[in-house]
C-alpha positions in Angstrom: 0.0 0.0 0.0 1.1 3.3 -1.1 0.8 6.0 1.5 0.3 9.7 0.8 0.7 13.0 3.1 -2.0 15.9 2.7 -0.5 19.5 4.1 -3.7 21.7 4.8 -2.8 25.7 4.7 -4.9 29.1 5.9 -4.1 32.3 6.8 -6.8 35.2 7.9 -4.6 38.0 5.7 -6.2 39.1 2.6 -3.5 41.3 2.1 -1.8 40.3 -1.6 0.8 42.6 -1.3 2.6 40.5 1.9 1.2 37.0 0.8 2.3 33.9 2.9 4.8 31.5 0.9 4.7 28.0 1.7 7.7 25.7 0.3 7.8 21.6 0.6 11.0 20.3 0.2 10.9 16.5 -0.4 13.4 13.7 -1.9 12.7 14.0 -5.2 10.6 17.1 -5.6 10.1 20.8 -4.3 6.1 22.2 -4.1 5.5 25.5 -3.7 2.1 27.8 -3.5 1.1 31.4 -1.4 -1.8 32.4 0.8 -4.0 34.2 -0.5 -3.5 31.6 -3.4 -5.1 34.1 -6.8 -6.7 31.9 -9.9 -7.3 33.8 -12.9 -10.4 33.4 -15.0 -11.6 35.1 -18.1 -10.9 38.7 -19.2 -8.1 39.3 -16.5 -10.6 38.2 -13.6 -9.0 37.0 -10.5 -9.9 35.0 -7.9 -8.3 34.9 -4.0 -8.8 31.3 -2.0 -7.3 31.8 1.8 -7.2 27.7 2.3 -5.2 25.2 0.0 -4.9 22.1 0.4 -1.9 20.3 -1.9 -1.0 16.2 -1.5 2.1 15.4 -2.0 4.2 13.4 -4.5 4.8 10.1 -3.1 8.9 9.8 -3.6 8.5 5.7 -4.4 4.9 4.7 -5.4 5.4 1.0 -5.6 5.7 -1.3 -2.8 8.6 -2.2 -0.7 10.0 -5.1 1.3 9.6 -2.9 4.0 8.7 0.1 5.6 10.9 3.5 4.7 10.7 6.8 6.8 11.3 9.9 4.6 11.5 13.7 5.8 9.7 16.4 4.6 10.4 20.2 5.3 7.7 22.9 5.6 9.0 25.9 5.2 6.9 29.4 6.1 8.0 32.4 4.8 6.7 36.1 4.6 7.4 39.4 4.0 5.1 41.3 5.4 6.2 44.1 8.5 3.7 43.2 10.4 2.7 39.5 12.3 0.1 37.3 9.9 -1.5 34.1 11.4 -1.3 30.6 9.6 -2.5 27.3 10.3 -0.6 24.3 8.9 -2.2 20.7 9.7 -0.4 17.6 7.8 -2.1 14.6 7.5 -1.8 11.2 6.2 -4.1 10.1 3.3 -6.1 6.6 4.2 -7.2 6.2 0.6 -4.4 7.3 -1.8 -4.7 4.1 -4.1 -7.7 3.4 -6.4 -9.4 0.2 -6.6 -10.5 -1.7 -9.3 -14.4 -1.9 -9.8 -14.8 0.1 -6.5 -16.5 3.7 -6.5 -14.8 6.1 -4.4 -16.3 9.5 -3.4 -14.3 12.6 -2.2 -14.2 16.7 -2.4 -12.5 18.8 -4.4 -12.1 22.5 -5.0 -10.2 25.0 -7.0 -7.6 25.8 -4.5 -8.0 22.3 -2.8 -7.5 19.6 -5.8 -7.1 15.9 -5.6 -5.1 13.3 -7.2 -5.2 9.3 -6.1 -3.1 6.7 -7.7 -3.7 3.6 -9.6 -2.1 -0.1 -10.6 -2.8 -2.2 -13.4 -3.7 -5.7 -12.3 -1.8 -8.7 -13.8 -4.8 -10.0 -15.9 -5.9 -6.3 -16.8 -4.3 -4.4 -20.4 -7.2 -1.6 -20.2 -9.3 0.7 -18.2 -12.2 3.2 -17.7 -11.9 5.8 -15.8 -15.5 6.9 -14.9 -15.6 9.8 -12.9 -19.6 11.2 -12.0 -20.9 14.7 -10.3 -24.9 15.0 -9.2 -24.1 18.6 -10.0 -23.0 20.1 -13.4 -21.0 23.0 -12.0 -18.5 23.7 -11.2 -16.5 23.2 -14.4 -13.9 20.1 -13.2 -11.2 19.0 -15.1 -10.2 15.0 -15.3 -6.6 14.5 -16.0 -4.2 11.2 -16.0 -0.6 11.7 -15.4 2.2 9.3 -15.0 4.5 8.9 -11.8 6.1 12.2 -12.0 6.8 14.4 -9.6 5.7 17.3 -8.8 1.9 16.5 -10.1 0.4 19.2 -12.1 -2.9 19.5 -10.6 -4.1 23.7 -10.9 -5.8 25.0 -13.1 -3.2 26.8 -14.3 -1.0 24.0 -15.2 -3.1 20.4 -15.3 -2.7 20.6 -19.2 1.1 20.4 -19.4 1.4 16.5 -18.6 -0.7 13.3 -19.9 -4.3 13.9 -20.8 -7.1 15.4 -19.9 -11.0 16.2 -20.4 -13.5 19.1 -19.1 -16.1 17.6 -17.4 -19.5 18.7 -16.0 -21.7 15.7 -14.6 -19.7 13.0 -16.4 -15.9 11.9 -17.7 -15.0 9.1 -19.4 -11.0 8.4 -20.2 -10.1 4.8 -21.4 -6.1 4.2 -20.4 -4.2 1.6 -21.9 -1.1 -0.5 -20.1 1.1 0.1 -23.1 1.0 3.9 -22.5 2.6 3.6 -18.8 5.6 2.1 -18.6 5.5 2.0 -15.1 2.1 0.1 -15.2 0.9 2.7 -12.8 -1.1 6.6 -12.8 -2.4 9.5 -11.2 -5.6 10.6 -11.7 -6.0 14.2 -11.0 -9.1 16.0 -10.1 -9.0 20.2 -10.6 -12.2 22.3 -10.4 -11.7 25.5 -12.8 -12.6 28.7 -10.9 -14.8 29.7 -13.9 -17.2 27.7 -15.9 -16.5 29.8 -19.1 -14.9 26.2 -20.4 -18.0 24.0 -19.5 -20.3 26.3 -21.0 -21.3 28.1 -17.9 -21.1 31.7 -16.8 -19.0 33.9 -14.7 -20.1 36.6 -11.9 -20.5 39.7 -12.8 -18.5 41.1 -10.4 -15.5 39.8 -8.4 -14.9 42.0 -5.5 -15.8 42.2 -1.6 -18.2 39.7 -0.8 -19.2 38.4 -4.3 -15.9 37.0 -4.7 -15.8 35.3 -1.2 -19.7 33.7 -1.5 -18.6 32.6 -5.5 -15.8 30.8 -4.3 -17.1 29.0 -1.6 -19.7 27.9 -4.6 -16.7 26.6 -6.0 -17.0 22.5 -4.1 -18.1 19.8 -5.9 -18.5 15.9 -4.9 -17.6 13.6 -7.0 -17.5 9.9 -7.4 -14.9 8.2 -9.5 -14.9 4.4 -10.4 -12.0 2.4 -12.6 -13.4 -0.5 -14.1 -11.6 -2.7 -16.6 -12.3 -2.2 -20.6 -13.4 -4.8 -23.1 -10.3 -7.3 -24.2 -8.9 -8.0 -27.5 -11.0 -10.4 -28.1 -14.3 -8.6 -27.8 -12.3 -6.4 -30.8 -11.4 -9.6 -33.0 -15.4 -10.5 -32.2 -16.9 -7.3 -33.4 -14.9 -7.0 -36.3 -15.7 -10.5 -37.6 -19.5 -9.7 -36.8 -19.6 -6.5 -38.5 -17.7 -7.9 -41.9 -20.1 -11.1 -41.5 -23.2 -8.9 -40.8 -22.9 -6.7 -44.1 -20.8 -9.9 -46.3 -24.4 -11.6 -45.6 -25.6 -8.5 -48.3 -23.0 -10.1 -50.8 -24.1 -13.7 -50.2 -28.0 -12.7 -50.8 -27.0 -11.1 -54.0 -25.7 -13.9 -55.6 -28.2 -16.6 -54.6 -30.8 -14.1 -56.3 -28.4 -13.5 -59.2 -28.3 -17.6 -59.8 -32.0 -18.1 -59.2 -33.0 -15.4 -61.6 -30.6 -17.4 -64.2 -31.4 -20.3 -63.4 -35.2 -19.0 -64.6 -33.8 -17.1 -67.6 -32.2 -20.3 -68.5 -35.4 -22.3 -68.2 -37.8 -19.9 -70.1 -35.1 -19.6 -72.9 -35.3 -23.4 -73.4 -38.8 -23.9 -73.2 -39.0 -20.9 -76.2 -40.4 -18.3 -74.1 -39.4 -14.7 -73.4 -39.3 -13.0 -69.9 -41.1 -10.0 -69.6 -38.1 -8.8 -67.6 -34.6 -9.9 -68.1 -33.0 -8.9 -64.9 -31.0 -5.9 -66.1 -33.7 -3.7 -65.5 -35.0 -3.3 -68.9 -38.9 -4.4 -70.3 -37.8 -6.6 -73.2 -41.0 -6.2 -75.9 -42.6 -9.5 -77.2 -45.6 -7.8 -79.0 -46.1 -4.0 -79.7 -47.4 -1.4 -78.2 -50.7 -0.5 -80.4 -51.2 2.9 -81.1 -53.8 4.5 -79.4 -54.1 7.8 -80.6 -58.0 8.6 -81.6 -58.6 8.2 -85.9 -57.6 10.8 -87.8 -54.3 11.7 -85.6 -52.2 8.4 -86.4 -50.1 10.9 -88.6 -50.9 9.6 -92.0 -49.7 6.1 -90.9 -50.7 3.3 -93.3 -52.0 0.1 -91.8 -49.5 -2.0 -91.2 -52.2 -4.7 -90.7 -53.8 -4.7 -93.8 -50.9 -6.1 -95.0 -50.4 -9.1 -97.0 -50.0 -11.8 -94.7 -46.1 -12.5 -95.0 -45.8 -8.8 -94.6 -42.9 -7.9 -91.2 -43.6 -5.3 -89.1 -40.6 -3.1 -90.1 -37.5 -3.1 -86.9 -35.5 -1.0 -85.6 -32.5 -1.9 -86.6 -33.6 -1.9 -90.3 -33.1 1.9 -89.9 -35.6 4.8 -90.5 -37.0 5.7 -93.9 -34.5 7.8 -96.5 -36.2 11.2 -95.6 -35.5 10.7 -91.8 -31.8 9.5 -92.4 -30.7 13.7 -92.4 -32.8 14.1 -89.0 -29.9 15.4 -86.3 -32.1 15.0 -83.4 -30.3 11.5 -83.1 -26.9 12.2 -83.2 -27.9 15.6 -80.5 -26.1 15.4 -77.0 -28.1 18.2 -75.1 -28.4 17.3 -71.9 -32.5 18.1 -71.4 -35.0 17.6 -74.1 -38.4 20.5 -75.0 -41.8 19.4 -75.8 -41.8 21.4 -78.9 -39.2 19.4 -80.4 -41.8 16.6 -80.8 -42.9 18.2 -83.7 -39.8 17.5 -85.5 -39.4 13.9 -84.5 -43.0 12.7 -86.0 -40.8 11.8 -89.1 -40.2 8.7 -87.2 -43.4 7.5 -86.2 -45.2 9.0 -88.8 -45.1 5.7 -90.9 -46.4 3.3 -88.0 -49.2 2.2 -86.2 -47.6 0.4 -83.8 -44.8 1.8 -81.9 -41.7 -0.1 -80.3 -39.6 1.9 -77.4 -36.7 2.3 -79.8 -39.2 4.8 -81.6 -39.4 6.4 -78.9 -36.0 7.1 -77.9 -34.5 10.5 -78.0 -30.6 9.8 -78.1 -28.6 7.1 -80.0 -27.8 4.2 -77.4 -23.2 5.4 -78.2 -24.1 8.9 -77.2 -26.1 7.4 -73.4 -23.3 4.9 -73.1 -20.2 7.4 -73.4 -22.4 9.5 -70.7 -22.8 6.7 -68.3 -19.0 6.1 -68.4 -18.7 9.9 -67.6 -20.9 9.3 -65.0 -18.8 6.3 -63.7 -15.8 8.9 -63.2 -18.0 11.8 -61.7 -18.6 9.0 -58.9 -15.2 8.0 -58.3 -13.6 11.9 -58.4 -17.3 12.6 -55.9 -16.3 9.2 -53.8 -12.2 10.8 -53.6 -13.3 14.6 -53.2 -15.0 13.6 -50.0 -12.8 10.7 -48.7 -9.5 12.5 -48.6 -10.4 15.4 -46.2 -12.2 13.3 -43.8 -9.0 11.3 -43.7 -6.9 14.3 -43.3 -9.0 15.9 -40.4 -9.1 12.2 -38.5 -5.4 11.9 -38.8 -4.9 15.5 -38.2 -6.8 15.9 -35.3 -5.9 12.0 -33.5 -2.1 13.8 -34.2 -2.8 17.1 -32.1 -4.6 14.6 -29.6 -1.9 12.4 -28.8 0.6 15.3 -28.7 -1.7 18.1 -26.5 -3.8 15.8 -24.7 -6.4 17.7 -24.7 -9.8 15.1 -25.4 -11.8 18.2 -25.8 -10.2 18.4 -29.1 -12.9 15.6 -30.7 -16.0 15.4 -28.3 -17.5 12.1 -28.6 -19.4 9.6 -26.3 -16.4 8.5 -24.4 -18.0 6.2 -22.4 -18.3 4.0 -25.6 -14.8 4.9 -27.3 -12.8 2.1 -27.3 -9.3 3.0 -28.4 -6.9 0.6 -31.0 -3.5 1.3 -31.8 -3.0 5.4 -32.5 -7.0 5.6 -32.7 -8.6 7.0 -29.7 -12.3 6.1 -30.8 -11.5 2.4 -33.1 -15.4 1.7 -33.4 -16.7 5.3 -34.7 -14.4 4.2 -37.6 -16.1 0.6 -37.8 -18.9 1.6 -37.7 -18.2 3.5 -41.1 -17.4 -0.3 -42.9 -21.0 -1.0 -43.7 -21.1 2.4 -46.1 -17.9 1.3 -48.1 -18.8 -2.3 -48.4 -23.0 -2.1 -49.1 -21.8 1.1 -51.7 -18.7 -1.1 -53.6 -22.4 -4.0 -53.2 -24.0 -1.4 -54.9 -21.2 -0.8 -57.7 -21.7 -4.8 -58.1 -25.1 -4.9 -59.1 -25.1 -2.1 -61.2 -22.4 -3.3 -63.3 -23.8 -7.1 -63.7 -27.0 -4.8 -64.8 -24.8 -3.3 -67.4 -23.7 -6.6 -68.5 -26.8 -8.1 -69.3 -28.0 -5.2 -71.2 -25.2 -5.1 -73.1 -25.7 -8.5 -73.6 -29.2 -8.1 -74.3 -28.6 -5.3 -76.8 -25.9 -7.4 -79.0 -28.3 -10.3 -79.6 -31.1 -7.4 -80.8 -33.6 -8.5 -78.1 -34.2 -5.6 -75.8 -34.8 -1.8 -76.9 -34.4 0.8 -74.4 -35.1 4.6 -74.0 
């Protein structure tokens, strides 16, 4: 068991010209701090606390053979001409070390912080720190430092070792072994003299007795509990779920894909045509009767009055000689006007019944060289917004893991679970089902583009 010593500080002078300077020598550190002890908030505000309370560094936080005695000096020092009175009470802290799955509660204040300190068990690679407040303010600060002394834990300098996250009613850090050589940390526990950070707001005025009755707001309970994360297998587990979950997509697509030819197959052999061949196109086994009332079939003649070995004349025989100089075909605007219906009647003008290749506004070379353009615009869309959202996460996870500073990316941090450099490995994850149901997606639509293709070489299917 680790033990811990508390020094407890107060002094009746308000007087900041003639402050009271207390100095801790120990074996490995010095600590230092004043009475009045001033924070300073927004917009030059400051803020005067006449009791501190400081724990100090533990000179050898890992357990021993057997017991050590160290020496500590206090020393008191002031300038002032004139006698100030100080209390100084040291005590020895009963709960310094954290346990696992155990809550503890405790105070803490601006000029008053705590830090406790905690071992990884043998069996244990990860943990939560879960730290919870029935109140929202006072603005508090959760910050986890290794075994170095002295322990940053003000407000004016808790950011300049480990990591650390504002906090209002709840905190959430996830610590891995790997990061602590030692296999050992402090958590540190700072309230903020303004709430500015949190989202709160700051007095109006900071003198007299304002500034005594807003700092003595300043105390908040909280409760902090360490439990162990999820293990590497739970990661191998949701990984193979998640793949298996959305390859399940894949597997459905190709048992309809062989069922539907399986069918094709069968209705080809038995001589009949399907009224849909899978690509997405209405293949036409008898044509579409005009319907048009009499006397606006544009001069048609009756192609059933025919003799009786008379064709019905396709498609791909070509249009009449007068329509052969129509440019309307060969055209490549990219939206079509009612009026120019007028000038296309050249092509149905001759027939009664009509067949959706008569009715087609663009020649099938022009719509295929605009699909492929199509293809691209995809891919240079699918790069344009890829590469900047990989950028900003490797960007951001950089200033992260260099500042510390979890405010950086806000998410639910209860439910981050951290892989490798990533602090938050399943928001990623859960991005895996967009790539692989989209490159699904890309799948389909190019077996679709194979059968019409296919469709269109043996003459069978006319499309718009």
């Amino acid at each position: 068991q680790v033990d811990a010593v508390r020094v407890y500080v107060s002094s009746s002078s308000e007087n900041l010209q003639y402050p009271v300077l207390f100095v801790v020598r120990q074996q490995k550190g010095v600590l230092s701090w004043q009475v009045p002890l001033i924070f300073r908030g927004l917009y030059q505000r400051t803020y005067n606390y006449q009791e501190v309370s400081r724990t100090l560094c533990p000179s050898e936080p890992t357990p021993e053979t057997r017991p050590s005695n160290q020496i500590v000096f206090v020393d008191v020092a002031s300038m002032a001409p004139f006698n100030i009175t100080y209390e100084l009470l040291v005590t020895r802290l009963e709960n310094f070390q954290l346990e696992t799955n155990k809550a503890f509660n405790f105070t803490a204040s601006p000029s008053q912080p705590q830090y406790f300190l905690y071992k990884f068990p043998q069996e244990v690679d990860s943990v939560i720190i879960k730290v919870v407040s029935d109140a929202v303010y006072p603005c508090s600060v959760v910050s986890v430092q290794d075994i170095v002394c002295p322990v940053y834990d003000l407000d004016h300098n808790v950011e300049f070792n480990g990591v650390y996250q504002s906090m209002t009613k709840q905190a959430a850090i996830t610590v891995q072994r790997k990061d602590f050589p030692g296999e050992q940390f402090f958590v540190v526990f700072v309230i903020k003299p303004e709430d500015y950070a949190c989202g709160g707001s700051v007095p109006s005025s900071i003198h007299g007795n304002i500034n005594r009755t807003w700092n003595l707001q300043r105390t908040k309970n909280l409760q902090v509990t360490i439990v162990p994360s999820i293990k590497k297998s739970v990661y191998v587990q949701a990984i193979f779920f998640s793949f298996l979950s959305f390859l399940s997509f894949y597997l459905g697509s190709v048992v309809v894909a062989f069922v539907h030819y399986i069918r094709v197959q069968r209705k080809a052999s038995a001589g009949r045509l399907s009224p849909e061949d899978g690509s997405g196109m209405m293949t036409s086994s008898h044509p579409i009767a005009a319907s048009t009332p009499e006397g606006s079939s544009y001069g048609a003649i009756d192609e059933s009055s025919s003799s009786g070995g008379h064709q019905v004349p396709s498609p791909e025989q070509g249009l009449p000689a007068g329509s052969d100089t129509d440019s309307s075909v060969e055209e490549e605007s990219d939206f079509d006007t009612m009026p120019e219906i007028e000038s296309d009647k050249n092509v149905i003008r001759t027939k009664v019944f009509l067949y959706l290749s008569d009715l087609s506004r663009k020649d099938r070379r022009i719509v295929s060289k605009k699909y492929k353009i199509y293809f691209w615009n995809i891919i240079t869309i699918a790069v344009f917004y890829a590469l900047p959202v990989i950028q900003l996460v490797i960007t951001y996870q950089t200033v992260v893991n260099v500042t510390g500073n979890q405010d950086i990316c806000y998410y639910n941090f209860l439910c981050a679970h951290p892989l490798g450099v990533l602090s938050a490995f399943n928001n990623i994850l859960s991005n895996v089902g967009h790539m692989l149901l989209g490159f699904l997606f890309l799948l389909i639509v190019l077996r679709r583009d194979i059968l019409h293709r296919r469709a269109m070489d043996m003459k069978d299917v006319y499309t718009l």
